[in-house]
C-alpha positions as CSV (number, residue, x, y, z in Angstrom):
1,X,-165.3,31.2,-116.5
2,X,-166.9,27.7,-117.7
3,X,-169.1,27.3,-120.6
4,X,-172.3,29.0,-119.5
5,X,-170.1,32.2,-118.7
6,X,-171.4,35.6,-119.9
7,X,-168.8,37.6,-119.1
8,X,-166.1,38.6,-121.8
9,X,-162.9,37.3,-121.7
10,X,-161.0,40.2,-123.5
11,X,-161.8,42.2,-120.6
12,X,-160.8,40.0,-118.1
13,X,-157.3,39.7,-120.2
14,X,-157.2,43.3,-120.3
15,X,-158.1,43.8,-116.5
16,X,-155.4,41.3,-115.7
17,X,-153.0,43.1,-118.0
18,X,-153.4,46.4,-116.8
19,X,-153.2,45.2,-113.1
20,X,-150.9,41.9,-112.7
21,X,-147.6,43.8,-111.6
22,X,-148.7,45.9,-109.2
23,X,-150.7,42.8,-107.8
24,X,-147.9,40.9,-108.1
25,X,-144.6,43.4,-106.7
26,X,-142.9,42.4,-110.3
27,X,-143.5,42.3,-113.7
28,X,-145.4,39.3,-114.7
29,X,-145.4,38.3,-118.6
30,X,-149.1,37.7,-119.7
31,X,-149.3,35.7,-123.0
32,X,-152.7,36.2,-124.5
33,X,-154.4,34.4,-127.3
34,X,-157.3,35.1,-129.5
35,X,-161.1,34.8,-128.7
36,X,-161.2,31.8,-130.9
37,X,-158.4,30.1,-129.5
38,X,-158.1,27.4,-126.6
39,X,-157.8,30.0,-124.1
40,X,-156.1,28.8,-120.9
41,X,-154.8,30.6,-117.4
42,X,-151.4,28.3,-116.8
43,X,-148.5,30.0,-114.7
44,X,-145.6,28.9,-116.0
45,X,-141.9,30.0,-115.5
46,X,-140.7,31.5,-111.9
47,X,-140.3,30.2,-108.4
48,X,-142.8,28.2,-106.7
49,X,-142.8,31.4,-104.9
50,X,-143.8,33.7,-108.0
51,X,-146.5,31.2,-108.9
52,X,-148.2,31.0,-105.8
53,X,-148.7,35.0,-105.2
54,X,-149.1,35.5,-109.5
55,X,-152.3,32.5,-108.2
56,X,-153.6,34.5,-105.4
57,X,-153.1,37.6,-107.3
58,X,-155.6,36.0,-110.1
59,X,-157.7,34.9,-107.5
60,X,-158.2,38.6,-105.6
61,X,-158.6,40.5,-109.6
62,X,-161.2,38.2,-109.9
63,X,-163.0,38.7,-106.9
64,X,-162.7,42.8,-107.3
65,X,-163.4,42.5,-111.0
66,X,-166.8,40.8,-110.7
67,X,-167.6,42.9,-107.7
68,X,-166.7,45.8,-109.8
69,X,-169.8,44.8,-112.1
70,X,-167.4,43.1,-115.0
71,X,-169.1,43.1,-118.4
């Protein structure tokens, strides 16, 4: 989101949340942290495999989460 970002992260941690396993085709464990902490969006654990569509699958939320009109 960068430093300049107005767009709140809680509900892009909810959004991804409510959305990464069906995104995904398995369950994906999200680990989130709080709005004062170093917040980060590493995909650890799994198969190359796993990380590469749980990456892809971060990318498309994104795109239909800011097209959506995220807050």
């Amino acid at each position: 989101m960068g430093t300049d970002s107005t767009e709140d992260f809680g509900a892009w941690v909810t959004y991804v949340c409510e959305h990464i396993d069906e995104r995904c085709g398995f369950e994906v464990d999200v680990d989130t942290r709080g709005d004062r902490d170093v917040q980060s969006d590493i995909i650890d654990g799994g198969t190359d495999a796993q990380r590469e569509i749980i990456t892809e699958a971060k990318t498309a939320m994104w795109d239909a989460w800011c097209s959506a009109g995220a807050p």
